[in-house]
C-alpha angles and dihedrals in degrees: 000000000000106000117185119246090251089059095050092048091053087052095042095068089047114125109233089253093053083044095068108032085067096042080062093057096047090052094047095052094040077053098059096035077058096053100038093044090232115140136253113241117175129001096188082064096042097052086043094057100039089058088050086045086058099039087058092048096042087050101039107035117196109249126190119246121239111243119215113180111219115265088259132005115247121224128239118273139199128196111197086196091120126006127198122234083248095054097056 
C-alpha cells in the first residue's frame, strides 16, 4: 500500500481518536471490497474520504428524534369516490 505524502500528512495530524476512527472505516469498507469481490482503486482517496466522513460526524452527530405519538389515532378511511379498474 503506496500512500502520497499529502495523504500521509492529512493522517499524520490526526489525533489518535480520529486515527482510529478512520482506521474503522477503512477496515469496514476493505471488508466489504473483500466480500463483494469489487477493487480496490485508490487509497490516497480512500483515506481522504474516510477523514471527511469523521469530521462530519464528528461535527454533525446523529441524534435520535424524539418521538412524540399524535393526541388519538385516526382510523382508516376510504373514500369510494373513484375506483381503479384493479380495485374492482
Amino acid at each position: 500500500m503506496k500512500l502520497s505524502a499529502q495523504t500521509q500528512k492529512l493522517l499524520g495530524g490526526l489525533t489518535p481518536e480520529t486515527r482510529a476512527k478512520v482506521d474503522r472505516i477503512i477496515r469496514r469498507h476493505l471488508a466489504a471490497c473483500m466480500r463483494n469481490g469489487s477493487p480496490i482503486e485508490s487509497f490516497d482517496r480512500l483515506y481522504t474520504e474516510a477523514v471527511e466522513v469523521v469530521a462530519l460526524e464528528e461535527r454533525f452527530p446523529d441524534a435520535p428524534l424524539p418521538f412524540t405519538p399524535p393526541p388519538s389515532w385516526e382510523p382508516v378511511r376510504r373514500y369510494d369516490q373513484y375506483l381503479s379498474p384493479r380495485d374492482m
